[in-house]
C-alpha positions in Angstrom: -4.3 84.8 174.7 -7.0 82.4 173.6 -6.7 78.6 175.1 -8.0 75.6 173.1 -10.9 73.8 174.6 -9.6 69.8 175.5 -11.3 67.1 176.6 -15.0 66.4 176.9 -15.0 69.0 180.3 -13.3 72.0 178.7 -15.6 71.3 175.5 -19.0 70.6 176.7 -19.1 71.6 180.2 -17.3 74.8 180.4 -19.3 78.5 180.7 -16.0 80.7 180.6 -14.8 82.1 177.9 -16.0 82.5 174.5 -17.4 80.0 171.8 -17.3 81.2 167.8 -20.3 80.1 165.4 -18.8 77.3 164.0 -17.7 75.3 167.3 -21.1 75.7 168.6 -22.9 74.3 165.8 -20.7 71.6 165.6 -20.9 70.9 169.6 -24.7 70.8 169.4 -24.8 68.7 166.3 -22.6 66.0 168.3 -24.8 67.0 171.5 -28.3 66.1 169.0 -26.8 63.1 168.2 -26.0 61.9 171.6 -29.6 63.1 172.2 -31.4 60.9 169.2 -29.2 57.8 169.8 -30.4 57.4 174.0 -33.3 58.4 172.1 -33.6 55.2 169.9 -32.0 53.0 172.8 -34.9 53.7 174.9 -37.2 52.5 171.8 -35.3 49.8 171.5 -35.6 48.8 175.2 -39.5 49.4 175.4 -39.7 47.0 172.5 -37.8 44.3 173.5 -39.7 44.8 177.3 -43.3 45.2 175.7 -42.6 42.0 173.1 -41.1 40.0 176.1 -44.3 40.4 178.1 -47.6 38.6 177.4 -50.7 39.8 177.2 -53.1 40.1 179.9 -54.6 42.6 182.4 -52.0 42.0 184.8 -49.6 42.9 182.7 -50.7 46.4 182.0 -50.0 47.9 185.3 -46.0 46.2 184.8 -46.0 47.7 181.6 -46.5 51.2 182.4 -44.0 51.3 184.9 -41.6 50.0 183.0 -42.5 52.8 180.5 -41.9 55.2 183.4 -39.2 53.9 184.4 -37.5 53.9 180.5 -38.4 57.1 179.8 -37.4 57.7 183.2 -33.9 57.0 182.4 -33.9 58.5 179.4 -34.5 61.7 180.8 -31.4 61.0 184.0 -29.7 60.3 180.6 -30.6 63.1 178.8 -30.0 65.9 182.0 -26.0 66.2 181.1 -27.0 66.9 177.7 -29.3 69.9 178.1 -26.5 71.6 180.8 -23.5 70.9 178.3 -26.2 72.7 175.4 -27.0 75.8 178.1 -23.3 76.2 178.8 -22.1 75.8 175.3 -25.4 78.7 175.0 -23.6 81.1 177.7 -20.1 80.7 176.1 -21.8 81.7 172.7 -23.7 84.5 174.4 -20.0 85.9 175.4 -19.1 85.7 171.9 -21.3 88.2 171.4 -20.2 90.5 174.6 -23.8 89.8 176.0 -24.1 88.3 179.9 -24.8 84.5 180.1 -28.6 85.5 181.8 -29.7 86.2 178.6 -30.2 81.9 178.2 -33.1 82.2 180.5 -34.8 83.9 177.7 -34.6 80.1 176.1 -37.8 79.5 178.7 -40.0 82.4 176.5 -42.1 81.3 174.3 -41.1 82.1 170.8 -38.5 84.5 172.1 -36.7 81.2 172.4 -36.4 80.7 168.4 -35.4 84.4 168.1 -32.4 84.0 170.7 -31.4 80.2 168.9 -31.3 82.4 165.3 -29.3 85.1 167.0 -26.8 83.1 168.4 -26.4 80.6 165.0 -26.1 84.0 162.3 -24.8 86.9 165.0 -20.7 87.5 164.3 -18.9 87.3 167.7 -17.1 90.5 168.7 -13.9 91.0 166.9 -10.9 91.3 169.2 -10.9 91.0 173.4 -14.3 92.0 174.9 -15.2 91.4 178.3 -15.3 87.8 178.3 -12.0 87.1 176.8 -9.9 86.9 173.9 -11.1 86.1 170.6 -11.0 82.6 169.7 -10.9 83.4 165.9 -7.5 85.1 166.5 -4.6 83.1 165.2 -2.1 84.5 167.3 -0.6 83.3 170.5 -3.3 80.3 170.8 -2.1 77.7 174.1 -3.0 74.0 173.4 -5.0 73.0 176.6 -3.6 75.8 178.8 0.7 74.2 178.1 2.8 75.2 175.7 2.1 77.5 172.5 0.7 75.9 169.5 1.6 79.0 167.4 4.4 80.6 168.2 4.2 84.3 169.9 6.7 86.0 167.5 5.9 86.5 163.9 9.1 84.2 162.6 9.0 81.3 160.4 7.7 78.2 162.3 10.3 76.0 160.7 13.2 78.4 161.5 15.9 77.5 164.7 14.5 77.8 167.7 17.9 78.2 169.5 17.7 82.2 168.4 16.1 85.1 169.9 13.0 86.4 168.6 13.4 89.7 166.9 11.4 92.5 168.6 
């Protein structure tokens, strides 16, 4: 039985279970978004700073650490992004029945682009493998770990609930 990633913890910073194609491309658009808009805050910031200050040669040495220290924060900013995009990385990796150690192959020159095309155009493993169930199957899905969203028998949905299940 599959169980729906909630919340931003059981989206983003979760390396259990199993992550199709299309979640994972949508989580690391929304994760490259995140990314480019501290991106364009920090641009903003240094412009206001550098505009703010006038001109002179005491001035210089303020105005490189406040450069350090705005890229500085953009980077403290930036450190939850790239471990939510490595674990959504491992949780694709299971998709494809392969061990989460196969991200350190990210650090490899130009073995890195090879594993990022594997993991956006590789099919997941159809059915349970070793890391769970599969999230693509319909059947017996639970809604943040509760209650069924689908129900386990094959029934109509809109039918009495106050019957037994045929088996």
């Amino acid at each position: 039985m599959y169980t729906i990633d909630t919340g931003i913890k059981g989206n983003f910073f979760n390396y259990e279970g199993r992550l199709n194609r299309k979640r994972y491309i949508f989580r690391n658009l929304a994760l490259f978004g995140i990314g480019v808009a501290l991106y364009v805050i920090v641009i903003v910031l240094f412009v206001i700073v550098a505009g703010s200050q006038p001109q002179s040669v005491q001035n210089e040495n303020a105005l490189t650490a406040t450069v350090f220290g705005l890229y500085g924060l953009f980077f403290l900013l930036c450190l939850p992004l790239t471990v939510s995009a490595y674990m959504l990385m491992i949780r694709r990796l299971h998709d494809t029945n392969q061990s989460g150690f196969f991200c350190l192959l990210n650090f490899v020159p130009f073995v890195n682009i090879g594993l990022g095309l594997y993991l956006l155009f590789k099919k997941g493993t159809e059915g349970d493998n070793d890391y769970g169930s599969d999230p693509l199957d319909m059947t017996g899905y639970v809604y943040g770990g509760d209650a069924p969203a689908v129900p386990e028998h094959d029934d109509n949905p809109y039918a009495r609930t106050d019957t037994a299940p045929k088996e």
